[in-house]
C-alpha positions as CSV (number, residue, x, y, z in Angstrom):
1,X,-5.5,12.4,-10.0
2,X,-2.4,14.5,-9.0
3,X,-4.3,16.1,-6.5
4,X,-4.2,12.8,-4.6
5,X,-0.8,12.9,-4.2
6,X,-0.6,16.5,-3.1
7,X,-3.4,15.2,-0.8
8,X,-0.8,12.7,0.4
9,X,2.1,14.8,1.0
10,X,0.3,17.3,2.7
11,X,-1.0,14.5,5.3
12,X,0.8,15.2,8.7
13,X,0.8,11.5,8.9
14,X,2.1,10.1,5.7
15,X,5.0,13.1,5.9
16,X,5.9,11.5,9.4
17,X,5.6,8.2,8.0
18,X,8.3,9.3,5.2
19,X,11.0,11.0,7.3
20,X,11.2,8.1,9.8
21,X,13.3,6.1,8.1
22,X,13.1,3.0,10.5
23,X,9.2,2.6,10.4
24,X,9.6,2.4,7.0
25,X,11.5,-0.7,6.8
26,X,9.6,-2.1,10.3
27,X,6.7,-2.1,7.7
28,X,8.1,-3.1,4.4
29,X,10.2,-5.9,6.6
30,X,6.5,-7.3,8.4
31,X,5.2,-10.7,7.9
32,X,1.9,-8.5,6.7
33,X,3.9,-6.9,4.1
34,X,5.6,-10.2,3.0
35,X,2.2,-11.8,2.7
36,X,0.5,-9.1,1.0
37,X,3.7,-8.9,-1.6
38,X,3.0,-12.3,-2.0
39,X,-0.6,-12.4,-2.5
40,X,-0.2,-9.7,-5.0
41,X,2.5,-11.7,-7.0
42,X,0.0,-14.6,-7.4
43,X,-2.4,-12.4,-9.3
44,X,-0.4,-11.2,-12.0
45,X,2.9,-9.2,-11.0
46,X,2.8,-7.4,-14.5
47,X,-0.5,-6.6,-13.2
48,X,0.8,-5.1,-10.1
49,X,3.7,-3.0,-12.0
50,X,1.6,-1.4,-14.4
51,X,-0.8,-0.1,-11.3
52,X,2.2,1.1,-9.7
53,X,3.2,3.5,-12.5
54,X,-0.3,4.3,-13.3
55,X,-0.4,5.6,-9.6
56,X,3.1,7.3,-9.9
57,X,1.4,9.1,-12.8
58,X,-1.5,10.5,-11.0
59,X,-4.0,7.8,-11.7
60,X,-5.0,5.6,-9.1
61,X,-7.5,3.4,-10.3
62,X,-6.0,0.6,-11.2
63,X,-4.0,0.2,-7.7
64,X,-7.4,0.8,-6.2
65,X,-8.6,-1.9,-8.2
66,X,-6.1,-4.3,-6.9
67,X,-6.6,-3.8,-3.5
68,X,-10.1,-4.3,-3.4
69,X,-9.5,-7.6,-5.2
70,X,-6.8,-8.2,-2.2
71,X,-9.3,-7.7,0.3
72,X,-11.1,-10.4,-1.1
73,X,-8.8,-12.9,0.3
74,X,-9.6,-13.2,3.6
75,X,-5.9,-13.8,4.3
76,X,-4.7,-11.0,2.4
77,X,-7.7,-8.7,4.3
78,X,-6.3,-9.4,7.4
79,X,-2.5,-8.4,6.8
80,X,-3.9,-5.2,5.4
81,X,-6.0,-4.7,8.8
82,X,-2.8,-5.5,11.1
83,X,-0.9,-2.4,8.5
84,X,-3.5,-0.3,8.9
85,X,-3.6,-0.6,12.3
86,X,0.3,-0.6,12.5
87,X,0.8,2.6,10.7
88,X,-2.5,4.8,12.5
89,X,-1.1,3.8,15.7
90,X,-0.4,6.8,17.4
């Protein structure tokens, strides 16, 4: 559980992703993002929240859970694709 996240900030990439500032908000200002935020608040928002803190405790289950329901929606799939693909490209 924790050890994810001490997976995560030991990642070379996530730690790059995190001190530049401006690809931060290039990603959480995309249309992917938008549409993804907004597939997310059609499920259940409360939903959403209580998987975020869950995750910011160490457990990330329930977050898990919701993205594999996301990428059930064939739009929602694809917006995740184009942020993968945004943020592993070197």
């Amino acid at each position: 559980m924790g050890n994810q996240y001490d997976q995560l900030r030991s990642s070379p990439e996530a730690k790059q992703l995190l001190e530049n500032q401006e690809a931060i908000k290039k990603v959480l200002s995309s249309p992917d993002t938008k549409k993804l935020l907004q597939q997310l608040q059609k499920k259940d928002s409360g939903k959403l929240q209580a998987a975020a803190q869950s995750a910011l405790q160490g457990d990330s289950a329930a977050l898990s859970n919701l993205v594999r329901e996301l990428s059930g929606n064939p739009e929602a799939a694809r917006a995740m694709e184009h942020l993968n693909q945004r943020l592993t490209k070197k």
